[in-house]
N, CA and C of each residue as an Amber inpcrd file, in Angstrom:
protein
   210
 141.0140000  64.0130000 124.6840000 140.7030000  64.8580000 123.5530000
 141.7970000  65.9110000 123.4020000 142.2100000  66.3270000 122.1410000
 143.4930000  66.9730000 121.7900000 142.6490000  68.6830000 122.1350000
 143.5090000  69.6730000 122.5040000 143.1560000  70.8060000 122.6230000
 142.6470000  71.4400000 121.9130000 142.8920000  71.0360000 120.6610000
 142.4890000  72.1610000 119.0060000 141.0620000  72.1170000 118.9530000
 140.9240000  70.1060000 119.1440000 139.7780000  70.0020000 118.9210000
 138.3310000  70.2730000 119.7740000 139.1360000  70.3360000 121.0060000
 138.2450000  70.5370000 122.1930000 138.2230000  72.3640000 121.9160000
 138.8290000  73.1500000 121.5330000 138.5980000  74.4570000 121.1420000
 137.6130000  74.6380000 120.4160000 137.6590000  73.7430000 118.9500000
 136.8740000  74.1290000 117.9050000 135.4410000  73.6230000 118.3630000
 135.4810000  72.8510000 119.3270000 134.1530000  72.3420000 119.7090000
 133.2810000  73.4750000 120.9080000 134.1130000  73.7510000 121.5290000
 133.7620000  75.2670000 122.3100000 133.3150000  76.2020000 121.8240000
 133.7570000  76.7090000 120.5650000 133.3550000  77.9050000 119.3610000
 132.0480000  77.4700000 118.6720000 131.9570000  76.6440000 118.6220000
 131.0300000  76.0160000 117.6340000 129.6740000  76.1270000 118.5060000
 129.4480000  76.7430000 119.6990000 128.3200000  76.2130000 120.6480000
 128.4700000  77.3200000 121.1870000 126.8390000  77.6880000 121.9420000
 126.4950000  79.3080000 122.0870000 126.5160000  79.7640000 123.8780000
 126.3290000  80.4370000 123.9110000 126.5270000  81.4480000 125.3120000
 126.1750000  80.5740000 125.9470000 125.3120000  80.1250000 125.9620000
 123.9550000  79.4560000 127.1830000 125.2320000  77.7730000 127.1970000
 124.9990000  77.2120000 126.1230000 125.7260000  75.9740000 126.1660000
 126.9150000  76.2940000 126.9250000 127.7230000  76.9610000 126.6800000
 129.1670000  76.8430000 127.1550000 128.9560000  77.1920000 128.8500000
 127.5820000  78.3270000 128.9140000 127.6650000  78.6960000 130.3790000
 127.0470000  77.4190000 131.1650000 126.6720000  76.2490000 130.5750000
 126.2410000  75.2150000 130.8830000 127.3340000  73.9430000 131.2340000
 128.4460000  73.9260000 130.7310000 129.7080000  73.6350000 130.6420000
 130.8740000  73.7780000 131.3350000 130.3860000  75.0160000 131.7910000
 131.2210000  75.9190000 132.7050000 130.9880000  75.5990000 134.0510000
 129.4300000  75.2670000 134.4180000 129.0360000  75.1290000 135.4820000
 129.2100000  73.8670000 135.7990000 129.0970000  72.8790000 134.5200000
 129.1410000  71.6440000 135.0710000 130.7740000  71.1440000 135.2860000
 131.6570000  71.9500000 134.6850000 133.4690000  71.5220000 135.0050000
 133.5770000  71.9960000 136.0090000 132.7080000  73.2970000 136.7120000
 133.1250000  73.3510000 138.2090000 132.4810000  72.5600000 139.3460000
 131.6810000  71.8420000 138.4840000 131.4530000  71.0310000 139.5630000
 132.3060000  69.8070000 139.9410000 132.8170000  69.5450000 138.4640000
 134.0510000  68.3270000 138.0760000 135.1510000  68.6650000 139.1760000
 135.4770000  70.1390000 139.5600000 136.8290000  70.1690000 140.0140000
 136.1180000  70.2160000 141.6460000 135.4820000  70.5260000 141.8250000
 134.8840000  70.5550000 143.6870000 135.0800000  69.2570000 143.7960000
 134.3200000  67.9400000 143.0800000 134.5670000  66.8120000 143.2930000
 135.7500000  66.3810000 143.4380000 136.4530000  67.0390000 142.3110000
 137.5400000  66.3570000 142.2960000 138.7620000  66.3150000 143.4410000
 138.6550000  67.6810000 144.1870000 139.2110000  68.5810000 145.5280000
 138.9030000  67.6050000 146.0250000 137.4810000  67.7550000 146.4250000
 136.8780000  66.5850000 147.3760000 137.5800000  65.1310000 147.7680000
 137.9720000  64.6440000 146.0610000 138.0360000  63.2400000 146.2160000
 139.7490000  63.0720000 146.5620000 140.6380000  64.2290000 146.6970000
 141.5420000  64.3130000 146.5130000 142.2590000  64.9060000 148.1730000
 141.1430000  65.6850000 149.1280000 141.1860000  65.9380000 150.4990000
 140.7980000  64.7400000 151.1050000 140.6400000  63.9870000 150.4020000
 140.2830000  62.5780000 151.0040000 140.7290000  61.1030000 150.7140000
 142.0580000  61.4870000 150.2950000 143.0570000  60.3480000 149.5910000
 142.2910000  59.0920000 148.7050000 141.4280000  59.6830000 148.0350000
 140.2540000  58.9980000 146.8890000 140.5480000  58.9200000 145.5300000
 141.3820000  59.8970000 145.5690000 141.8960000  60.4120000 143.9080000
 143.1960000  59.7890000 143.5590000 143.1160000  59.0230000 142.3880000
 143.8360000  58.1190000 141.6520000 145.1010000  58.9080000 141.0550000
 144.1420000  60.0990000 139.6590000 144.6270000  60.6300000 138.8510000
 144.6170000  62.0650000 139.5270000 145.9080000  62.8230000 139.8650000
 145.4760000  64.1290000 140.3840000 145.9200000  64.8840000 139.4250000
 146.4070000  64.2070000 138.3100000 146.5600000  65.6500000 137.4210000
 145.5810000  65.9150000 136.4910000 144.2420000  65.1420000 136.8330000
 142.9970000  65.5840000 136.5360000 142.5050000  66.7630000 136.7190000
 142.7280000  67.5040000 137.9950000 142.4370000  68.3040000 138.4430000
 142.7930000  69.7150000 137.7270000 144.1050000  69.6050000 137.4580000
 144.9270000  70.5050000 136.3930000 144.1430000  70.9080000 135.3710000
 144.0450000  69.7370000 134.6000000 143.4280000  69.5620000 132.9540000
 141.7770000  70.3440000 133.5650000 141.2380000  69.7980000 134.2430000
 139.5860000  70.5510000 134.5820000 139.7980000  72.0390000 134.7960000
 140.7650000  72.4760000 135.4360000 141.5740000  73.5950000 135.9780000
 141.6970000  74.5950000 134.4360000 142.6160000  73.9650000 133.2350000
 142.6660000  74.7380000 132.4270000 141.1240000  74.9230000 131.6420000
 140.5500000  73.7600000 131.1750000 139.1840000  73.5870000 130.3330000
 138.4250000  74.5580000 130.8140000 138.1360000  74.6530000 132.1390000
 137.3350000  75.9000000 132.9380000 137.9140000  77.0790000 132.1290000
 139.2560000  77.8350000 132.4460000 139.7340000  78.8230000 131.5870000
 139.2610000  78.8280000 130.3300000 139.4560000  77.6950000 129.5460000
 139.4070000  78.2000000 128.0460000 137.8110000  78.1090000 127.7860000
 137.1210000  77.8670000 128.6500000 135.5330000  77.9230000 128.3580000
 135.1700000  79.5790000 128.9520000 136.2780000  79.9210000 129.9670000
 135.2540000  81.5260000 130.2100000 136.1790000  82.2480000 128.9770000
 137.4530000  82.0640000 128.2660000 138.0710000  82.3690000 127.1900000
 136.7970000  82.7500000 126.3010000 136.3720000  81.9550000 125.9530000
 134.9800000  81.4400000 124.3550000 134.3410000  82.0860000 124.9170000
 133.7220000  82.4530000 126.4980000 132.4440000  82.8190000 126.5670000
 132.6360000  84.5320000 126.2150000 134.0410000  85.0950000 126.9200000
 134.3090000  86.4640000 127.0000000 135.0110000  87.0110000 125.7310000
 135.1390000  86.0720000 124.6800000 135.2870000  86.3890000 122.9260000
 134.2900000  85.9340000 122.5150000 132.9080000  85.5480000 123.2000000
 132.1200000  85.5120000 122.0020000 131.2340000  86.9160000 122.6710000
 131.3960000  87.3610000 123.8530000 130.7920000  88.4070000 124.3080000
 130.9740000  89.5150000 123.6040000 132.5260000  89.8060000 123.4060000
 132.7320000  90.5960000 123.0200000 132.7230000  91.0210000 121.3110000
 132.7710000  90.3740000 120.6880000 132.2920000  90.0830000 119.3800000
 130.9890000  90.7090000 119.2890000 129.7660000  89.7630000 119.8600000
 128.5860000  90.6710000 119.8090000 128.5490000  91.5870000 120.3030000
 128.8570000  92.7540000 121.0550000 129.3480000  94.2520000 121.7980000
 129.7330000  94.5210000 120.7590000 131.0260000  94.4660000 119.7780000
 131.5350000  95.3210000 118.8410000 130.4570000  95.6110000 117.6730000
């Protein structure tokens, strides 16, 4: 999925969802550690890409926070 669109799809969806999202990509990257401390992991620049998505989901969560505050 291209970044723009994976953005606009982040915005589009509320506190609770994204904090739902958030929790479940960190679980993506423990696994992924996991599968990767254990010469299991194919693709390791998976890890990266889960690595940024995490960021740009607490991004959305801490601009949509702040939005409602102002």
């Amino acid at each position: 999925m291209k970044t723009k669109e994976y953005l606009g799809e982040l915005k589009n969806k509320s506190v609770e969802e994204l904090n739902e999202d958030l929790v479940a990509a960190k679980k993506e990257l423990f696994n992924l550690r996991f599968q990767n401390a254990t010469n299991q992991l194919d693709n390791t620049s998976r890890i990266k890409e889960v690595r940024k998505n995490i960021a740009r989901i607490q991004t959305v969560i801490t601009e949509l926070s702040n939005t409602a505050n102002a």
